[in-house]
C-alpha positions in Angstrom: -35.4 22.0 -2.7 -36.9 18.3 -3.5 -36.1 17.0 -6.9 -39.7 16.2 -8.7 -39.7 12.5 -9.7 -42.4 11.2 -12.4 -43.4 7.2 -13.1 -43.6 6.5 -16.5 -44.9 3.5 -18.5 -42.6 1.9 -21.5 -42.6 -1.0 -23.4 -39.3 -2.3 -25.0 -38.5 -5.0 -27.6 -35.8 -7.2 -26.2 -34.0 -9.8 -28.1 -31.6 -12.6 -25.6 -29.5 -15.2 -25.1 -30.3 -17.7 -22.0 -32.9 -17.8 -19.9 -35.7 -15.1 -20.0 -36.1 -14.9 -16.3 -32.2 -14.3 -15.6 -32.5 -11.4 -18.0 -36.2 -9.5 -16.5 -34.3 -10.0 -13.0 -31.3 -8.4 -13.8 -33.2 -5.2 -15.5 -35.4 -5.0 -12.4 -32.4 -4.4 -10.2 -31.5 -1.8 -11.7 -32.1 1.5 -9.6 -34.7 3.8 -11.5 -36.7 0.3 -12.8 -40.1 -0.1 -10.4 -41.2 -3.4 -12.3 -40.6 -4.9 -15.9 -42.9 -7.7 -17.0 -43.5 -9.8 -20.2 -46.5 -8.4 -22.3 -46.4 -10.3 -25.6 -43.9 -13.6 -26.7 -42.5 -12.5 -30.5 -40.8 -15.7 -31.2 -37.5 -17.2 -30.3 -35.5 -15.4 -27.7 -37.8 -12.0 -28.2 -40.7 -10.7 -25.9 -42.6 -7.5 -25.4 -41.5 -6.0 -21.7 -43.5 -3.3 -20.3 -40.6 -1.4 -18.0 -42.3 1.2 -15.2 -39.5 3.3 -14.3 -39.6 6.6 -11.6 -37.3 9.2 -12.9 -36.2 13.1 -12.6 -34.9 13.2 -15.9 -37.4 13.5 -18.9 -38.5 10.0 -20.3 -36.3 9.3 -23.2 -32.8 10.2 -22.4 -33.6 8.1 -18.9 -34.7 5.1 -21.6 -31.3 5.7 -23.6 -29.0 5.5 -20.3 -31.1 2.4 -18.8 -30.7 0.8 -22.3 -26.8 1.4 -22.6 -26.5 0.4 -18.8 -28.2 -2.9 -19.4 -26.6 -3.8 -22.9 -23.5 -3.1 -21.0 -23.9 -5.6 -17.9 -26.5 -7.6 -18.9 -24.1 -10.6 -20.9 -27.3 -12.8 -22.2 -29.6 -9.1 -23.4 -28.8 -9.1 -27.1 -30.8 -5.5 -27.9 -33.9 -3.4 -26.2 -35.6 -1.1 -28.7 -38.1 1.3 -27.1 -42.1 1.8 -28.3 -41.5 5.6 -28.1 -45.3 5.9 -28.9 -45.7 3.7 -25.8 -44.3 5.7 -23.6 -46.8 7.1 -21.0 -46.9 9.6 -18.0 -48.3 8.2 -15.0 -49.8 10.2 -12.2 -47.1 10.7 -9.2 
């Protein structure tokens, strides 16, 4: 039996050390992450990143393991707080 996999739409508050690209590339390799891009600058070493992310599991748990994965091997990523009333359900 086929496992059903939903997109969903998220946008996270990130806060970093470094350089912002080094950061966005190392949350796109991630495996469940489709794309992440900037959506709004909010100062020094913060941005606005709208994450698209294809997963079995429902929405927010899958947010709460990407976020510990990336706060664990991303070195410069500081924090990543989710929009929760961002999140959004994309047709599959």
């Amino acid at each position: 039996m086929a496992v059903q996999v939903i997109k969903y739409d998220m946008f996270a508050s990130i806060r970093y050390d470094g350089r912002l690209i080094d950061v966005l590339d190392r949350i796109r390799a991630i495996e469940l992450v489709l794309m992440v891009h900037i959506e709004k600058d909010l100062g020094p070493d913060k941005e606005l990143i709208k994450i698209k992310i294809l997963t079995s599991k429902p929405p927010i748990p899958t947010f709460r393991d990407m976020r510990m994965e990336c706060l664990g091997k991303i070195e410069q990523l500081k924090d990543m707080t989710l929009h929760e009333q961002s999140l959004v359900k994309l047709s599959s």
